[in-house]
N, C-alpha and C positions, 0 to 999 in steps of 0.2 A: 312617279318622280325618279324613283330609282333608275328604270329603266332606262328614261333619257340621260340620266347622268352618266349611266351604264355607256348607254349609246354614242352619246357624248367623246365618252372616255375614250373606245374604239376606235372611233374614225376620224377626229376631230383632232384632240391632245395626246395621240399618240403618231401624229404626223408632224415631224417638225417643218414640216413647208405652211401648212396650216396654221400653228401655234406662233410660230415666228409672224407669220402673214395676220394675222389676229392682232398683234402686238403693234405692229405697224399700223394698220387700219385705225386702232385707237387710239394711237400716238396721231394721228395725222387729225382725224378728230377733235383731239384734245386742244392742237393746234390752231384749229376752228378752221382750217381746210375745205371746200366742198365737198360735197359725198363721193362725187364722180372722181376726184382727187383722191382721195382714202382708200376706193375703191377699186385704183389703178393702183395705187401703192398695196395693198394686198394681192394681188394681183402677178405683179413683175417681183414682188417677193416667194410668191410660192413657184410662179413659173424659173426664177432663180435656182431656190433648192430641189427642185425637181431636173435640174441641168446638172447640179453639182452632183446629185447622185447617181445621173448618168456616166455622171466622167469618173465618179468612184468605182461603178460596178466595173466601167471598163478596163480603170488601174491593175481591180483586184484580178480579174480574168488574164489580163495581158502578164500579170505578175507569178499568177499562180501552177504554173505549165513549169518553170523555170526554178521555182523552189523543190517542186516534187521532184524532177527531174536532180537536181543538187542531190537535195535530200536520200534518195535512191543510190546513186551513183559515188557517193563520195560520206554519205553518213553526216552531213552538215547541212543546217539551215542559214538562211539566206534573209536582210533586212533591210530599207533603209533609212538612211540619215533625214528625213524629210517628215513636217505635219501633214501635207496632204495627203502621202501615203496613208497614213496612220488615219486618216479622215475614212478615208474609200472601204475601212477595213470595220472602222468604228457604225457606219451607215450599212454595211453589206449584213447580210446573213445572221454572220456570228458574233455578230456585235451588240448594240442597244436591242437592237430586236431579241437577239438570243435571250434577254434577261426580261422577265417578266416584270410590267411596270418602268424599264428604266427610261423610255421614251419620254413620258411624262414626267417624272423625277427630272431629268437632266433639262428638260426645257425649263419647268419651274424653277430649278436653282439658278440659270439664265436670268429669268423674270426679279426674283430675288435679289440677285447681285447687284442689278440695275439700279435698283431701288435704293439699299444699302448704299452704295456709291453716292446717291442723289441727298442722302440722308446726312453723313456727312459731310456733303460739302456743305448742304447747307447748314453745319450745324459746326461750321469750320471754329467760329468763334472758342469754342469747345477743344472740338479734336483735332483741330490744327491739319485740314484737309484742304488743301488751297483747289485741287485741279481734279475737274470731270473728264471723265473716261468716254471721251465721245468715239473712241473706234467701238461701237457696239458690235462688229463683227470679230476683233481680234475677243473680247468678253463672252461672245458667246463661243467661239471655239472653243477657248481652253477652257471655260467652265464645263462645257459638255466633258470634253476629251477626258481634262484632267478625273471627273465622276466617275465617268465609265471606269479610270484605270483604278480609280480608287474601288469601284464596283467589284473590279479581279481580283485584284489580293484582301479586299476587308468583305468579303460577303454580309458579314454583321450590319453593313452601308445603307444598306438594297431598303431602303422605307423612307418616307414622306421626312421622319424628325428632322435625320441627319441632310437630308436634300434642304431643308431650309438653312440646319446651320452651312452645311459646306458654300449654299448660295450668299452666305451671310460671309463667310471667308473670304470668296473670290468679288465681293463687294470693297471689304477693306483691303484688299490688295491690291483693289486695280485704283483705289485712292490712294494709298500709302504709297503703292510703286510706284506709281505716276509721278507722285509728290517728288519723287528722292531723284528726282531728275530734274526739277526744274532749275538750280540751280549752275548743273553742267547744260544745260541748254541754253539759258540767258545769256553763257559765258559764251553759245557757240555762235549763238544766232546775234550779240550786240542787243538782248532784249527786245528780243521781237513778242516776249506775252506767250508762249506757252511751252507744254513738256511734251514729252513722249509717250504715249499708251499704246504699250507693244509688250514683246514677248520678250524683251533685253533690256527691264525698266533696271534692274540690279545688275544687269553687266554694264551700264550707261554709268552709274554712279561707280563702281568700282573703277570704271577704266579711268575716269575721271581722276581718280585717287591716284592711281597708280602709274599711269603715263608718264608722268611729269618726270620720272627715275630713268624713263629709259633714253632718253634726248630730250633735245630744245624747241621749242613749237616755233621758231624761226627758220628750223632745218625742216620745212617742210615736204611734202609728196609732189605740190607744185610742183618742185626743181627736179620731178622723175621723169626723162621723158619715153613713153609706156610707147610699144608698137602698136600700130594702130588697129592690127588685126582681132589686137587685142578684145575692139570695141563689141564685135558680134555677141559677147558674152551677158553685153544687155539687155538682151533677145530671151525671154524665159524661152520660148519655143525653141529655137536655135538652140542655148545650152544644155538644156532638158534633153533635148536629143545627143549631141556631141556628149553628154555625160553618160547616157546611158549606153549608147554603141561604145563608150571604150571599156564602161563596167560591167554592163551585163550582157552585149555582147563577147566581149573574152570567155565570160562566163560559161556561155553556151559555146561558144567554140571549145573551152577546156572537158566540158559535158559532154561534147561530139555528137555528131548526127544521128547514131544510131538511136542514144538514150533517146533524144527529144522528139524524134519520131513517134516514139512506142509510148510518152506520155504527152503529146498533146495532138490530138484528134485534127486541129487544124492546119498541121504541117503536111500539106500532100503529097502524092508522092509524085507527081510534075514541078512542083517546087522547089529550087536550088537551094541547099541549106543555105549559102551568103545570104540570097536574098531572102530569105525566110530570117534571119538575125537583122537584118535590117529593118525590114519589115516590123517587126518587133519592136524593134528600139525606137524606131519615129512612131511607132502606134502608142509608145508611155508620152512622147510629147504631146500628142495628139489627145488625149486622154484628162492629161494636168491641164493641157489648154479649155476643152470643154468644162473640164471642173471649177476653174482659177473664172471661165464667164459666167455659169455661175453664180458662182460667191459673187464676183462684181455686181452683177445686176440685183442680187437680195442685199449686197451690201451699200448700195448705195441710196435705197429706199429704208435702207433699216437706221442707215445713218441721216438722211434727212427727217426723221420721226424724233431722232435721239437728238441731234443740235437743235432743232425749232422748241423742242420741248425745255431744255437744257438754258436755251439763251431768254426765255421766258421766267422761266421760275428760277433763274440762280443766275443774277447777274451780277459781275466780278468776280467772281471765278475762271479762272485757268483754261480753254480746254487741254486735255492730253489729246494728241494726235495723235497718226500713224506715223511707222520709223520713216517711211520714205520723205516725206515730210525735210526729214533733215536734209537729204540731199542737195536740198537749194542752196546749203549754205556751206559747201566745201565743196572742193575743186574737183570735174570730172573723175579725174585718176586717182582720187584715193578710194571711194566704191571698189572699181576694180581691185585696185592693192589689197585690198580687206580679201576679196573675193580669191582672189591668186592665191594668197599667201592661207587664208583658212582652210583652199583646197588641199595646199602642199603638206600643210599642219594635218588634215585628217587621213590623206595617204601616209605619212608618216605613224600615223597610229593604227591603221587597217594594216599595214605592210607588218607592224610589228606584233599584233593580233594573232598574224596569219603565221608567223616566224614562230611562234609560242604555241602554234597548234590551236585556235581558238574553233569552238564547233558553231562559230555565228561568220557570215560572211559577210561585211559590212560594206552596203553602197553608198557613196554621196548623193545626196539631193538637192536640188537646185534652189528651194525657197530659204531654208536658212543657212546655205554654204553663202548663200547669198548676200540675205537682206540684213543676219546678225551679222555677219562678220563685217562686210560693208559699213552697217553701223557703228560696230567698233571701233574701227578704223578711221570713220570721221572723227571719234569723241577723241581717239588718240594721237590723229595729226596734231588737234587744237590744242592737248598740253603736250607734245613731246616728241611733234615732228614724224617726218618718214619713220625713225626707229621705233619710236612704241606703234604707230600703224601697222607697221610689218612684224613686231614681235608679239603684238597682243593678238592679232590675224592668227599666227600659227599658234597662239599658246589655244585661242579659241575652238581652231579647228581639231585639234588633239583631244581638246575637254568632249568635244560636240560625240567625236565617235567611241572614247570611251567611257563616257555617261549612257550613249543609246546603249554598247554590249551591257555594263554595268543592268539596268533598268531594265532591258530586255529579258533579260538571263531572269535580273529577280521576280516579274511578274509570271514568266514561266514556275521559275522553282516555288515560288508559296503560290502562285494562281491556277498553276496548270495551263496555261494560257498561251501560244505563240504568238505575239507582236509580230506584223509583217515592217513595223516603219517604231519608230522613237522620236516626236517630236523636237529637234535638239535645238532648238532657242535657247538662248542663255538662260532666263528667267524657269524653264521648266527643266532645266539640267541642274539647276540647285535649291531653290525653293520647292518648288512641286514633287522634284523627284526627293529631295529630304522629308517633304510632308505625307507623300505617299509609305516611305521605312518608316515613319512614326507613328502612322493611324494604323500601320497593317501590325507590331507590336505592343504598342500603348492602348490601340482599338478609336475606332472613328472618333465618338465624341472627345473624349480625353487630348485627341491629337487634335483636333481642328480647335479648340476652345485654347490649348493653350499657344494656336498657333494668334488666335482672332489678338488672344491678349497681348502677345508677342511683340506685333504689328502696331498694334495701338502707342504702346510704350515707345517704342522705337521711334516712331512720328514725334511723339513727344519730345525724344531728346534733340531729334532733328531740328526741331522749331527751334531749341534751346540756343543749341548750336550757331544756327541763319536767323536770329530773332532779327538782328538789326537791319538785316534786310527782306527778308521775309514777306510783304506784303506789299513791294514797291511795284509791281505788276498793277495792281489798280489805279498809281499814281502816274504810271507812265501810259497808261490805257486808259 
């Protein structure tokens, strides 16, 4: 018995294409789906994460020429501002694999959290959890990521307990967060029924708070009229490239030919450096692109498992969506504005970085220069007009890149660890990365327990707070 469980263990739950794919199969099951259906839904799940770690290995490889190279040349390492980086690095080599058991631990606090979530809502009467977390792909991300980093600086971490509790954490967070958005969402959408579940649940309610100071929601982003060239930057492929031939090609132009010759093997020597930096720079879009298909194709089998199940056992409830989601309900040009003005906000904080001698060379990344600051930006049209869009945009992007140096630095100095990427979504630039400084001082249990109770209390006052309105979602649905 051992043995198979043994065996089990190996090849089975130390696969997250597998584990993930498993979870689906029985979700679809439980659904009362045909076999052939479940089936195929394990299936295009694991074929999924078996893409995405294609498109990681090739990040890390296309990435890794270019650091060493820094690194040698100039005594500085090199990072960027993006999760999917930070995915490619977490899947590769030196990451969950490197840690004995964590493969299995991080899927299980996944499984967990799900669960946890399901629990309180249905048990809303109680804990005052109105809204399910049906992006199961944004929940499994950052439960995994956030373990793993919790992994590097608490090694105390590394065991079955704490993987239950910390799954028990990112359960009531992605209720609680979710929760603290519904009511800046009802406001944004005319009560369309549901919140946000993304990685910018606590930048959604802050900005909400705080817009309304900086102009009039009648002075809107509407009345900006944007160039239209503007538009290509809604193209992940497109930006992804244009962002990175302007950052990390300079880079290697300031590096020079000679260095990048002598450390990367596949620069030959009939290859014109232009075109070899080129080359480069479209091979990271090319790369996010195989990754980001992917994640779509697992995520879209992991989220039909998660709403069939969800709209069966917990009806009148909320769901939490994904951020884009919002988009439908504010005007083309504020995205962009969010997107411009976060860019200009995190060159502003790299430029000043680099002015102060910083030994981290910080790149923008496309998904949350993106999709937070975007987000922002709608939530801050709707109390406060173009001026809090555009000033919440740059306060965003300022916080994005120097939370990543912040967090980088510190999992190096108590981890030993180099980060190649720092998730910078709003939610994991002040929640996680505070939770992370308190588990790696206070020590795992001590810090996640008092973060669960935290969380809980806080809902509570929420409810206090919104009591009078608080449950009209059922009555308008």
């Amino acid at each position: 018995m051992f043995t198979f469980l043994q065996m089990l263990s190996s090849n089975i739950l130390t696969q997250p294409a597998y584990f993930i794919g498993i979870m689906v199969f029985i979700g679809l099951l439980a659904m009362k789906k045909p076999f052939h259906e479940a089936l195929a839904g394990f299936i295009k799940t694991a074929v999924g994460f078996f893409i995405l770690t294609i498109g990681s290995g090739g990040l890390t490889s296309t990435f890794k020429p270019i650091i060493d190279a820094l690194g040698t040349k100039f005594q500085m390492e090199a990072a960027v501002v993006d999760t999917y980086f930070l995915m490619g690095q977490m899947y590769g080599d030196t990451g969950l694999f490197s840690i004995e058991g964590a493969v299995v631990w991080t899927m299980f606090a996944f499984a967990v959290s799900i669960a946890v979530n399901f629990i309180l809502v249905i048990l809303n009467k109680w804990t005052r959890c109105r809204t399910l977390y049906v992006t199961g792909h944004m929940l499994q991300g950052y439960t995994t990521l956030m373990m793993w980093l919790v992994y590097l600086v608490c090694p105390a971490a590394r065991n079955m307990g704490f993987t239950i509790l910390f799954g028990t954490l990112c359960g009531v967070w992605a209720a609680v967060g979710s929760n603290i958005t519904v009511e800046a969402t009802q406001n944004l959408t005319g009560g369309a029924g549901f919140a946000i579940g993304h990685q910018e649940m606590l930048g959604i309610w802050f900005t909400d708070k705080i817009a309304g100071f900086f102009g009039k929601p009648e002075d809107s982003v509407e009345n900006i009229q944007l160039p239209g060239f503007l538009s290509i930057f809604k193209d992940n492929v497109v930006s992804t490239a244009i962002l990175m031939t302007i950052f990390f090609g300079g880079l290697m132009l300031v590096i020079g030919e000679p260095a990048m010759r002598e450390i990367d093997s596949t620069f030959t020597a009939t290859t014109l450096f232009i075109v070899y930096i080129i080359t480069k720079c479209i091979y990271f879009s090319v790369y996010m692109y195989i990754l980001l298909a992917g994640v779509r194709m697992f995520v879209a089998e992991l989220m039909k498992a998660f709403e069939g199940i969800s709209q069966k056992l917990i009806k009148g409830s909320m769901p939490a969506v994904d951020c884009a989601v919002a988009f439908n309900y504010a005007h083309p040009n504020v995205p962009l504005i969010g997107f411009i003005f976060g860019f200009f906000g995190q060159i502003i904080a790299i430029a000043g970085l680099l002015i102060f001698k910083s030994p981290l060379f910080l790149v923008p990344g496309f998904v949350p220069l993106f999709f937070d600051n975007a987000t922002i930006a709608i939530y801050a049209n709707k109390r406060g007009g173009k001026n809090a869009a555009i000033l919440c945009s740059i306060l965003n992007g300022l916080f994005q890149v120097l939370i990543s140096f912040v967090m980088i630095m510190f999992v190096k100095g108590v981890g030993g660890y180099s980060l190649s990427a720092w998730p910078a979504f709003f939610d994991n630039n002040t929640f996680f990365a505070g939770l992370m400084v308190v588990i790696h001082f206070v020590g795992p249990y001590g810090g996640a327990i008092i973060a669960i109770i935290a969380l809980l209390a806080l809902n509570q006052l929420y409810y206090r707070k919104h009591k009078a309105v608080y449950y009209n979602h059922i009555k308008e649905n």
